[in-house]
C-alpha positions as CSV (number, residue, x, y, z in Angstrom):
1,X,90.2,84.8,-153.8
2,X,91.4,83.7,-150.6
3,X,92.8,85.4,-148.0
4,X,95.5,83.6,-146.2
5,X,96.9,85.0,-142.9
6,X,100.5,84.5,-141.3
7,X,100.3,82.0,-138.0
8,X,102.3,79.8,-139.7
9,X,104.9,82.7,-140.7
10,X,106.6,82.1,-137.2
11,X,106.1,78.2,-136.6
12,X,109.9,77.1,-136.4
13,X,113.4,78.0,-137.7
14,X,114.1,77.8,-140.9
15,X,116.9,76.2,-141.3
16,X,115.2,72.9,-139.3
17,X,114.4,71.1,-142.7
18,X,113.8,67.5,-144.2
19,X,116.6,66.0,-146.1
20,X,114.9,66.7,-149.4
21,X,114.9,70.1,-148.7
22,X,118.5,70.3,-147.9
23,X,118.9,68.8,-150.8
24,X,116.9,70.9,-152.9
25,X,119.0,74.1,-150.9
26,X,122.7,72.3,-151.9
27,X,121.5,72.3,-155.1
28,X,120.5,75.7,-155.2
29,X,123.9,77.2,-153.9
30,X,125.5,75.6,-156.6
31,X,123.4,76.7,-159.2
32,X,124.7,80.8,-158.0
33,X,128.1,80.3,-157.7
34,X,127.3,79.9,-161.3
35,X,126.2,83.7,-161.2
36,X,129.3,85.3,-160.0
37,X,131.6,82.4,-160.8
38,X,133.4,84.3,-164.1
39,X,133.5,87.8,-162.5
40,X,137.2,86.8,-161.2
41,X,138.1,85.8,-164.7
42,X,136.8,88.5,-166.9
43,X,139.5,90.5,-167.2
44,X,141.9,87.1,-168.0
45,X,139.1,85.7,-170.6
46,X,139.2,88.9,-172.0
47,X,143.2,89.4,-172.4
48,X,143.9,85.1,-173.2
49,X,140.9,85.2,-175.8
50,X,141.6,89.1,-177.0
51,X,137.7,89.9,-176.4
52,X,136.5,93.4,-176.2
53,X,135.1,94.2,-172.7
54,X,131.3,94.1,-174.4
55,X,132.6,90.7,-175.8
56,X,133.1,89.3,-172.1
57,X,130.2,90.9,-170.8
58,X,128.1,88.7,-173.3
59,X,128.3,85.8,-170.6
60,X,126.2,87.2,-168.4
61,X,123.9,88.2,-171.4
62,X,123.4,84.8,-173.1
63,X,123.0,83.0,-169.6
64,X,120.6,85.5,-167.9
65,X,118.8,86.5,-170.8
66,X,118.1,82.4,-171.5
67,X,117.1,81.7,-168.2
68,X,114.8,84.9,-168.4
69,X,113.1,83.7,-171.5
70,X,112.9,79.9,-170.5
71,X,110.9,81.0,-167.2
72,X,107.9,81.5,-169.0
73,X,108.0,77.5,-170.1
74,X,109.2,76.6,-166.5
75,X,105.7,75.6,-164.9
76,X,104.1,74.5,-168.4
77,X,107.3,71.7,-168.5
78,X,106.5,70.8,-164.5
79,X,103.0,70.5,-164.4
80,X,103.2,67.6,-166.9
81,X,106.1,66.1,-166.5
82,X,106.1,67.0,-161.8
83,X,109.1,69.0,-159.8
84,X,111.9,66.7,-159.4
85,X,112.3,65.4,-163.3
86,X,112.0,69.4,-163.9
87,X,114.7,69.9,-161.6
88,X,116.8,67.1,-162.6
89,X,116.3,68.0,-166.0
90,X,117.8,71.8,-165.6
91,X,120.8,70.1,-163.2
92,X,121.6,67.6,-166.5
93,X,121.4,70.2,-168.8
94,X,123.9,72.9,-166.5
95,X,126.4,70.1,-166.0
96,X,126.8,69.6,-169.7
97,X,127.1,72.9,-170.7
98,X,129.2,74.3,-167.8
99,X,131.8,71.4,-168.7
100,X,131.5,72.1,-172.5
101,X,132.2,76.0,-171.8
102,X,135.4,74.5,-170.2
103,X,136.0,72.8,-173.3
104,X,135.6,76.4,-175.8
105,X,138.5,77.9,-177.4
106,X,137.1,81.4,-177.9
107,X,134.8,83.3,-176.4
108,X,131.9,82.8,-178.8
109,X,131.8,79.3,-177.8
110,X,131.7,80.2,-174.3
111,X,128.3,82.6,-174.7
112,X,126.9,80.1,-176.7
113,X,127.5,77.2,-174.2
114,X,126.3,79.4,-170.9
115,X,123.2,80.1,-172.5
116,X,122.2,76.3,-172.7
117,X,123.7,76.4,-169.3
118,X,121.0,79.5,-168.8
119,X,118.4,77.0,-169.8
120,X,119.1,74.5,-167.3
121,X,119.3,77.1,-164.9
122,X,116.1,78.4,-165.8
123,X,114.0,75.0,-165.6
124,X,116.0,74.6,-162.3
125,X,115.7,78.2,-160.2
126,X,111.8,78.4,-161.4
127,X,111.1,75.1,-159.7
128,X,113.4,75.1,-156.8
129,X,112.1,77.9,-155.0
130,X,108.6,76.8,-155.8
131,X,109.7,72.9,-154.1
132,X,111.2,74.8,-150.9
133,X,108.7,77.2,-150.8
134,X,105.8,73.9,-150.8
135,X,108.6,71.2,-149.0
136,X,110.3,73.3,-146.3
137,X,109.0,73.9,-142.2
138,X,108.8,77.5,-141.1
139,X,106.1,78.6,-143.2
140,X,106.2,80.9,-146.1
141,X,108.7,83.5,-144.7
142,X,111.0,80.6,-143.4
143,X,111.1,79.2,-147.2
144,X,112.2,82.3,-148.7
145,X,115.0,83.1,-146.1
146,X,116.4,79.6,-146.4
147,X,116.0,80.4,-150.6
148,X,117.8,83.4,-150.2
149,X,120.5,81.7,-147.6
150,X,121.3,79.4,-150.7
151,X,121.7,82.1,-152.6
152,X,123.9,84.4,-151.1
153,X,126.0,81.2,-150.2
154,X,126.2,80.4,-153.9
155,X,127.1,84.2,-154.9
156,X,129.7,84.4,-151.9
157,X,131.5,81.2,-152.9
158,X,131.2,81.1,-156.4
159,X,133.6,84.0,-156.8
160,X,136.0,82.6,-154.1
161,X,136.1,79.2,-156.1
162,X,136.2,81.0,-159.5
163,X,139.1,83.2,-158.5
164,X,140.9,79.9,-157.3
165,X,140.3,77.8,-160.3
166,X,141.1,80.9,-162.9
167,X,144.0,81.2,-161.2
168,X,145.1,78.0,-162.5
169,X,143.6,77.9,-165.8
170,X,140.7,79.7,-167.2
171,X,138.8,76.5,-167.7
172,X,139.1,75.6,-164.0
173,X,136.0,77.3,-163.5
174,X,133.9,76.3,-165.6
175,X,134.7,72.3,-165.3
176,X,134.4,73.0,-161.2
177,X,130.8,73.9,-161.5
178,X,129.4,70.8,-163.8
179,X,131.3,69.0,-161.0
180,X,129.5,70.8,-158.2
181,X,126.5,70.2,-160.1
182,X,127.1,66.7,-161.0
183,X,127.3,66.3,-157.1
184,X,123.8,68.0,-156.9
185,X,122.5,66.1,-159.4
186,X,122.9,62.8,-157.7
187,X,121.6,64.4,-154.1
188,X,118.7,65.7,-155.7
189,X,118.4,62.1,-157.2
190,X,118.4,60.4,-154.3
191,X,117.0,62.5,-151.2
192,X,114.1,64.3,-152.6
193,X,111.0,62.1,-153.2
194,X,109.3,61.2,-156.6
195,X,106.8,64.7,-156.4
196,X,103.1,64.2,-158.0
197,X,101.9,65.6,-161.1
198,X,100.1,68.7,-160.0
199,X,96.7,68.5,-161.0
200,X,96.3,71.3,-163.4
201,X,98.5,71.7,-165.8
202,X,99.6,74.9,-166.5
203,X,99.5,77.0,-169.7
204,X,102.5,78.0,-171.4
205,X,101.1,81.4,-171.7
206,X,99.9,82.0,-168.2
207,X,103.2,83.8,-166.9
208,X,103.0,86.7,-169.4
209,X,99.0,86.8,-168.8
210,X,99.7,87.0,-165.1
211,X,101.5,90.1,-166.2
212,X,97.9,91.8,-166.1
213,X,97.5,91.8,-162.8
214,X,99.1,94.8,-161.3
215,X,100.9,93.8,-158.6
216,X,102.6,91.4,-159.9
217,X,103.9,93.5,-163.1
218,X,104.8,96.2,-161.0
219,X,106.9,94.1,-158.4
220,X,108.4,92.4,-160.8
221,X,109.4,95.6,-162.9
222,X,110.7,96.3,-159.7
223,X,112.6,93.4,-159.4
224,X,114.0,94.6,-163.2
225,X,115.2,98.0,-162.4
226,X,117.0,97.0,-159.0
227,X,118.7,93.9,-160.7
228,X,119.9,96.5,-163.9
229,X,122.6,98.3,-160.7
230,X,123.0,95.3,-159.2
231,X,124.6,93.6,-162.6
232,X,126.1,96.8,-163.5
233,X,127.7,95.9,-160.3
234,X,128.2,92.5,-161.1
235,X,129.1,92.3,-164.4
236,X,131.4,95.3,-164.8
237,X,133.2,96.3,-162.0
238,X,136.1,93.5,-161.9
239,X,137.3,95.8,-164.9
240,X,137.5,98.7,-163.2
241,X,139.5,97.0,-160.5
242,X,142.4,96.0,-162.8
243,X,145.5,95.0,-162.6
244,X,144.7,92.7,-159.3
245,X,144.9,89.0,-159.7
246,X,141.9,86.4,-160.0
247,X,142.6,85.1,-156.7
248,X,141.8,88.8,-155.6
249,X,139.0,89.2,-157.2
250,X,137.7,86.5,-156.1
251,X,137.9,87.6,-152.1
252,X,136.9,90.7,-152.8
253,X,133.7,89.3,-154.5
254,X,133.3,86.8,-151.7
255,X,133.4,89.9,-149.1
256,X,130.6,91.3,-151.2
257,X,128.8,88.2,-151.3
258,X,129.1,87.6,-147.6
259,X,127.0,90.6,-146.9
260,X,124.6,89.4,-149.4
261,X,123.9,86.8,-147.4
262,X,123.8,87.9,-143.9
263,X,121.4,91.1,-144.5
264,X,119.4,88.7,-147.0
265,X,119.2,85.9,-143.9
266,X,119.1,88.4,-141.0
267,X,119.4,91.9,-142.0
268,X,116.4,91.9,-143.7
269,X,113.8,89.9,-141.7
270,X,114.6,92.6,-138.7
271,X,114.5,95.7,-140.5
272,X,111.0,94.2,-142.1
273,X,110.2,93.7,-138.5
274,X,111.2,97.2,-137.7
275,X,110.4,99.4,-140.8
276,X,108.2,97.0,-142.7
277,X,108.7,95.9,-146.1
278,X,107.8,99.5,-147.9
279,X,109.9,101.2,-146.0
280,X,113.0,99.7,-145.6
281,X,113.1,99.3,-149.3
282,X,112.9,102.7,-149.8
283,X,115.8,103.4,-147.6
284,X,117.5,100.8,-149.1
285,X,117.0,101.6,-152.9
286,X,118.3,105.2,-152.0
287,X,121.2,103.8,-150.2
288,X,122.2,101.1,-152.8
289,X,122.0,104.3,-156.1
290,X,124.5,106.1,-153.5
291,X,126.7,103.3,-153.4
292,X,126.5,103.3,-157.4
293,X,126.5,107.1,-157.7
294,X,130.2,106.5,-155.4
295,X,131.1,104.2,-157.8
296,X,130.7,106.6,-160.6
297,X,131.9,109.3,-159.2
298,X,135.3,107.7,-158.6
299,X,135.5,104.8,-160.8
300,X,139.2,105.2,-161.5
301,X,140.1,104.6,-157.8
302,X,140.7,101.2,-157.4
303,X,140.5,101.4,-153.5
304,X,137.2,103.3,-153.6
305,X,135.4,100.8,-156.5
306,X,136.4,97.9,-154.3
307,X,134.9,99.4,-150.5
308,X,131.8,100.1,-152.9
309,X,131.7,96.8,-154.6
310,X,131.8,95.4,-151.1
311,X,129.0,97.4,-149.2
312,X,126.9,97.0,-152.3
313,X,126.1,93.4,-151.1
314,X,124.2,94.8,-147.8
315,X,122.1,96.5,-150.4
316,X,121.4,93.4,-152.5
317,X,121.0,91.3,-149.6
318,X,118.0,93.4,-148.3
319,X,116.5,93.3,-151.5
320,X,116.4,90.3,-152.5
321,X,114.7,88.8,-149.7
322,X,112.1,91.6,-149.8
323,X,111.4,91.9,-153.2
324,X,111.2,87.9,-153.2
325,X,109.0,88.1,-150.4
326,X,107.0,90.8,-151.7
327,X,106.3,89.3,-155.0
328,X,105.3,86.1,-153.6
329,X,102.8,87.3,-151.2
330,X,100.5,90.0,-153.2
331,X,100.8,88.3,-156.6
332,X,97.3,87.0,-157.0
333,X,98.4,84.2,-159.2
334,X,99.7,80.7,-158.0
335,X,103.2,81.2,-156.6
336,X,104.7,78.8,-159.2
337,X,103.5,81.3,-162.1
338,X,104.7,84.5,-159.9
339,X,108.3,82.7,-159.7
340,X,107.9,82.2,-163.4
341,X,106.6,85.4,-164.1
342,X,108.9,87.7,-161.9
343,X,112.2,85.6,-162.7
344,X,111.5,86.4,-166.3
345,X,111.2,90.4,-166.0
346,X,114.1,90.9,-163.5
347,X,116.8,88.6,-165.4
348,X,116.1,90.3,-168.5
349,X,117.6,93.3,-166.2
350,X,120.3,91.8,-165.1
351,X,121.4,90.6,-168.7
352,X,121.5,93.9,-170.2
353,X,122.9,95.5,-168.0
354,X,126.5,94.6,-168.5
355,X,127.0,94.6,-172.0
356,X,125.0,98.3,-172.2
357,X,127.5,99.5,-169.4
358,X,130.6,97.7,-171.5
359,X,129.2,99.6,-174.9
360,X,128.8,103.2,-172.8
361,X,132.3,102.6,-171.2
362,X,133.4,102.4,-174.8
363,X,132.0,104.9,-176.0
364,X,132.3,107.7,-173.4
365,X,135.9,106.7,-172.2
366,X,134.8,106.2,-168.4
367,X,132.6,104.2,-166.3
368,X,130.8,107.0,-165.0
369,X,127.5,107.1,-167.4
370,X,127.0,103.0,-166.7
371,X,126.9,103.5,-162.9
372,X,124.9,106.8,-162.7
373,X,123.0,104.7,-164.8
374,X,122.3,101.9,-162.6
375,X,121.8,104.7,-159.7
376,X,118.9,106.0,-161.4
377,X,117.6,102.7,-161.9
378,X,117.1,102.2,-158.6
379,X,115.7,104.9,-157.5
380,X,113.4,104.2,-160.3
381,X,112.5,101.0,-158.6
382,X,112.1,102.6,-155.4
383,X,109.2,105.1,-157.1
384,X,107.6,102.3,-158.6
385,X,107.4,99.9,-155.8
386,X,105.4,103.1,-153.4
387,X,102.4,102.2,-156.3
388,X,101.6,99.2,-154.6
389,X,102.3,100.6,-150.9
390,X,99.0,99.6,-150.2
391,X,99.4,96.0,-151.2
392,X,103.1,95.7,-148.9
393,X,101.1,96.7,-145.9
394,X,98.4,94.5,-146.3
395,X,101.0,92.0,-146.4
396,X,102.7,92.8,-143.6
397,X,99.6,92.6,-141.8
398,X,100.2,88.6,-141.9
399,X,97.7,88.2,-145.1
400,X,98.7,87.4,-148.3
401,X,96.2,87.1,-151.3
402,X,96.9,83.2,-153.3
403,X,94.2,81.5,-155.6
404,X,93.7,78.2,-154.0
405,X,93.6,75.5,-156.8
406,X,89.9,74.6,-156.1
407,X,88.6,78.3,-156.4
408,X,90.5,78.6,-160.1
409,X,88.7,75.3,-161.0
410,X,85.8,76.8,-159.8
411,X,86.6,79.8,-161.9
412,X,86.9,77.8,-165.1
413,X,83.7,76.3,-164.8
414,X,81.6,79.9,-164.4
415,X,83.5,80.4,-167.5
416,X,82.4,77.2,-169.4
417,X,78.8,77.7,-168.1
418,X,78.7,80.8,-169.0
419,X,79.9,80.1,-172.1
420,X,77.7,77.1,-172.8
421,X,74.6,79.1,-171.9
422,X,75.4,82.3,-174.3
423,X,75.5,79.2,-176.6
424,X,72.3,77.8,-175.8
425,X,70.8,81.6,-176.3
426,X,71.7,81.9,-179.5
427,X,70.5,78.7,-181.0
């Protein structure tokens, strides 16, 4: 195992990049706004189709809960076939199914369609971040910023152009995206080069068996509790906000998404430098399950749900950056597998969350079960993530633990040996 340490963490800015990285980025801001894109029209897809709330809330099931499963084939699909058909791939497959989700008539067609869309999203987040991370100047650090830059971009304006394009029909949405992506498509096309085959190619199986390793399953069920409030957030707060129009849901989801990326750009990086990484996530989990605890307390003021809806993104901001971060440098499995590996837990939060907050609502009358709910979630994440304490510090410290690809070949070849010469005993 090597040790790697941080000199190249501070090299330049981040956001002084190659074309193909930019290109990579574009792509990735489009691929969030796909994310927060139907919060604005929930409430109208559930009155023009006459879906249940739990109906609607199935959109952000089928998609995340797709792209969550599809991570674990993410690397075994790019180490044969290389980074940029993987990523071209997932940007073909979103643009067809976002435009044939503008095409459905009811609402199962629409879950059914954004779950293939989940499936392009999946072969495209997995290998995007692992491109950037590998393509971009900065270092390490700088990579995951300008990753998390794209995506608070993408989850500030997808809202914003959702809200704008429901307003006029509630297809707008939907065929605006596979246009987006379309555009993305041909940039990514064009500006990033033909990548190589990596050498090894990678086992279908190896995300789940990277789940043994303890750092990297507990980070990641980290990464699982924190995203069950945020998508309790997400997914079912535009009902509690009702009767305001698309338009204004869409501002009030671009404020949120605003902060989400300013404290996931620059909030974060300074408290980091501040607190450290343990710390400030601790502070931060408690703050973010008192925003949802708000939330729950008061769910029937509209004024209060949207203030809270709106400081939640400071919250998410911070944690997505660190957690990213986090997971990424103590994993001690190649960063393409921890991307694989990680996006697979913590979407699988983020995809239940909804529709088990639209079923409570149901059942109890009020929102205030779903939201205490995702409060305790987080805190949970919070008490889990102070397991591996040790591991954040270290990391701090400027060393991060990644196999290098020669010391796993290495590895494989003890094993052969060995197993060649318990062999050899026995005959």
């Amino acid at each position: 195992m090597t040790v790697h340490h941080g000199a190249e963490e501070h090299a330049s800015s981040p956001f002084k990049q190659p074309k193909a990285v930019w290109a990579v980025a574009f792509a990735c801001v489009i691929s969030f706004m796909g994310i927060g894109l139907v919060d604005p029209i929930l409430p109208a897809l559930s009155s023009k189709l006459h879906a249940s709330p739990s109906q609607v809330e199935l959109l952000f099931t089928s998609y995340l809960v797709v792209t969550a499963v599809m991570m674990l084939v993410t690397g075994w699909v790019s180490s044969r076939i290389g980074a940029k058909k993987t990523l071209i791939a997932g940007l073909m497959l979103i643009v067809v199914f976002a435009a044939l989700a503008g095409t459905a008539n009811s609402i199962d067609g629409i879950v059914y369609f954004r779950a293939g869309w989940g499936l392009g999203n999946a072969l495209f987040i997995a290998t995007s971040l692992a491109v950037i991370v590998g393509s971009a100047t900065g270092g390490f650090n700088g990579a995951i910023i300008l990753y998390e830059t794209a995506l608070g971009v993408g989850i500030a304006l997808g809202p914003l152009l959702g809200g704008e394009l429901g307003s006029i029909s509630r297809r707008g949405p939907f065929f605006g995206v596979a246009v987006l992506m379309a555009i993305a498509l041909v940039a990514t096309v064009f500006l990033l080069p033909k990548t190589p085959k990596p050498q090894r190619r990678e086992s279908i199986t190896e995300p789940l068996k990277a789940l043994r390793h303890r750092a990297l399953a507990t980070t990641s069920g980290v990464g699982l509790l924190y995203n069950w409030g945020f998508f309790t957030v997400l997914g079912y707060s535009p009902f509690l906000m009702q009767p305001i129009s698309p338009q204004q849901l869409g501002l009030v989801f671009c404020a949120w998404g605003v902060l989400v990326a300013v404290f996931a750009v620059w909030g974060a990086p300074w408290l980091k430098a501040r607190f450290g990484t343990a710390r400030t996530l601790y502070g931060n989990f408690v703050l973010m399950a008192a925003d949802l605890a708000v939330i729950a307390i008061w769910w029937d003021s509209k004024p209060t749900v949207i203030v809270a809806v709106i400081v939640a993104g400071t919250f998410i901001g911070v944690n997505n950056t660190l957690v990213t971060t986090a997971v990424m440098s103590i994993a001690p499995v190649e960063r393409p597998v921890a991307s694989a590996t990680y996006g697979f837990v913590r979407f699988i939060g983020g995809g239940l969350a909804p529709f088990v907050a639209s079923k409570l609502v149901a059942s109890d009358g009020n929102a205030t079960v779903p939201f205490l709910l995702g409060a305790g979630t987080v805190l949970a994440a919070g008490l889990l993530l102070s397991t591996v304490h040790g591991a954040l510090a270290r990391a701090d410290a400027g060393a991060s633990v990644q196999p290098e690809l020669d010391e796993l070949d290495r590895v494989e070849r003890e094993d052969e040996a060995e197993v060649s010469a318990g062999i050899g005993n026995e005959s």
